[in-house]
C-alpha positions as CSV (number, residue, x, y, z in Angstrom):
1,X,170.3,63.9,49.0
2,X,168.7,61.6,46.7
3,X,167.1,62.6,42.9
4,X,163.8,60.8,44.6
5,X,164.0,63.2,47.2
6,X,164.4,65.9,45.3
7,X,161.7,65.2,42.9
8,X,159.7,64.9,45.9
9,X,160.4,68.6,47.1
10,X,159.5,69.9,43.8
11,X,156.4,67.9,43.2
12,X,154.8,69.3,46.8
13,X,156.2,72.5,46.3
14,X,154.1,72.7,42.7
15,X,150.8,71.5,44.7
16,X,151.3,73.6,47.6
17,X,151.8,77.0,45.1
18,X,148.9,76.2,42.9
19,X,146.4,75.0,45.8
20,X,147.2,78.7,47.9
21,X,146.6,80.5,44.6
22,X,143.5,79.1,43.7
23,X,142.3,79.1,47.1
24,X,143.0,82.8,47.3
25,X,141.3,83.0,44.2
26,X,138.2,81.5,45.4
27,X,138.7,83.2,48.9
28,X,138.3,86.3,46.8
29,X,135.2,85.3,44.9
30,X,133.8,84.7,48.4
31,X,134.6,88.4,49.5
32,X,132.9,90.1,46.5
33,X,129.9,88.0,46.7
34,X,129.5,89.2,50.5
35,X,130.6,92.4,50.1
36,X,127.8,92.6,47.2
37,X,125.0,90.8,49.6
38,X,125.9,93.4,52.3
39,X,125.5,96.3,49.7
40,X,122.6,94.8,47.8
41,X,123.6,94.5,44.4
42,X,124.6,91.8,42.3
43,X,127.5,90.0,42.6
44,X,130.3,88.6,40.7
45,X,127.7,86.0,38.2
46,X,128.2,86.4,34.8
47,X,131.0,83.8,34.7
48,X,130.1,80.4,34.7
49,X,127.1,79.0,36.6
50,X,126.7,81.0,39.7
51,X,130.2,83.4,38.8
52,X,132.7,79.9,39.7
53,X,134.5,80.5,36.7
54,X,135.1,84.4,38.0
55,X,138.4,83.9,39.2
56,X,140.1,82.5,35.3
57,X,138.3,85.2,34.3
58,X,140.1,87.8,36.2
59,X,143.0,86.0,36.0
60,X,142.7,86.5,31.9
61,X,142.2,89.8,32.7
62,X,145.3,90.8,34.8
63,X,147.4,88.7,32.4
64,X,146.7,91.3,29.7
65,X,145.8,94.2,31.5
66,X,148.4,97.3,30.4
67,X,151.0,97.8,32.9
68,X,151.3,101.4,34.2
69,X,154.8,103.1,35.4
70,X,155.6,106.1,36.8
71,X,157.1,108.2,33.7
72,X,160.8,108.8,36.8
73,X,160.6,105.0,38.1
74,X,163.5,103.1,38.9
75,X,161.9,100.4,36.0
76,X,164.0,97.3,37.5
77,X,163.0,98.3,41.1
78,X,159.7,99.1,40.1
79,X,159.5,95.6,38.7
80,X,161.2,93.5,41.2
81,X,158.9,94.8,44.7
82,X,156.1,93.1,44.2
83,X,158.5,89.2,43.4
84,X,160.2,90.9,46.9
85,X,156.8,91.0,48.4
86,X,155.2,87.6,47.0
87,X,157.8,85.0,47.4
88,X,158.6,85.3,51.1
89,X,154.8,84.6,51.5
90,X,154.8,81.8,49.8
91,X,158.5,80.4,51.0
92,X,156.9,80.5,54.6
93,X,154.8,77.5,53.6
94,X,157.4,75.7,52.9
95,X,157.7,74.6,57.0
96,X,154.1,74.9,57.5
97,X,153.1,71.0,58.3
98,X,149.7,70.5,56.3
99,X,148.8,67.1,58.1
100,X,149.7,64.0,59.1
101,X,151.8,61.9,56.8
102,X,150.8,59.8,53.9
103,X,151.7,56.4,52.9
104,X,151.1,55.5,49.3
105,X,152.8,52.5,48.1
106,X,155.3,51.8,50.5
107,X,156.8,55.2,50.3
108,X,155.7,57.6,53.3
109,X,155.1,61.1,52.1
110,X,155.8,64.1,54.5
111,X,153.2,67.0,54.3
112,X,155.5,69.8,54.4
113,X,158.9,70.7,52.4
114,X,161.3,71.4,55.0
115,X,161.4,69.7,58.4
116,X,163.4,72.6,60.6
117,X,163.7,73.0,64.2
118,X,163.3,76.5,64.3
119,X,160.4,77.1,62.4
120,X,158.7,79.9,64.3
121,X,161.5,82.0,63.7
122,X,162.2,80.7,60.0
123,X,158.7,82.2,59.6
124,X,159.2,85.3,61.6
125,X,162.5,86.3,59.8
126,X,161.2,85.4,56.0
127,X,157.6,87.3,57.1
128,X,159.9,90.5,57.5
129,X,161.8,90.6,54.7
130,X,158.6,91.0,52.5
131,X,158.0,94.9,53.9
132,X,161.2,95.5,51.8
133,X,159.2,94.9,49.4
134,X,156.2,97.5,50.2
135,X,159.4,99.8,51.1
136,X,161.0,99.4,48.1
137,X,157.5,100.0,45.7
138,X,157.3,103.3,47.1
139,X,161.0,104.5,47.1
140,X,161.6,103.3,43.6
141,X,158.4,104.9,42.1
142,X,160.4,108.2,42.6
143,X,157.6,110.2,43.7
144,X,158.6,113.2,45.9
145,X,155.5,114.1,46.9
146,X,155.1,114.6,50.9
């Protein structure tokens, strides 16, 4: 494996991460601004010109938002089920194939990280390891209530 290679992985790896976030993002500015039109109110506008700028903003505001625990959590468990949740969803892209390949300067880039032969069940196995994560929220938050 070459450092060129390597580099390579990492560089799509970055793009592909920050273009699912923001498109979530935006997918989620979308959804508010129906779910207001259905409703008839006012959307998500304050903003930036026509509520674009929404998503940094709630961004911002989960960044400092104060974090709330269960006073008989399990704090590291507590803490880790969501990462045990998130990154499975995001490792599955890694075999996803976005398009056809590039070539740009001589060098022919692959759209996708990792070029498997089993990638249906790559996707199936990685996709069911995240429910430990929804598992794992609940049973660490200690809460015995039925």
């Amino acid at each position: 494996m070459t450092l060129a290679l390597v580099i390579e992985w990492i560089i799509k790896a970055i793009v592909l991460i920050l273009v699912l976030l923001t498109g979530f993002a935006y997918l989620t500015l979308y959804e508010r601004k129906a779910l207001a039109r259905i409703q008839m109110r006012v959307g998500p506008n304050r903003a930036g010109p026509w509520g674009i700028l929404q998503p940094i903003a709630d961004a911002v505001k989960l960044i400092f938002k104060e974090e709330l625990m269960p006073a008989r959590a399990d704090k590291l468990l507590f803490f880790l089920a969501p990462i045990v949740t998130l990154v499975p969803a995001l490792v599955i892209t890694a075999v996803v194939p976005w398009g056809p390949n590039l070539h740009l300067f001589g060098y022919t880039i692959t759209l996708y990280i990792a070029d498997v032969n089993v990638g249906v069940l790559y996707i199936m196995s990685v996709a069911s390891i995240a429910v430990y994560g929804i598992v794992l929220a609940g049973w660490s938050s200690n809460n015995n209530t039925p």
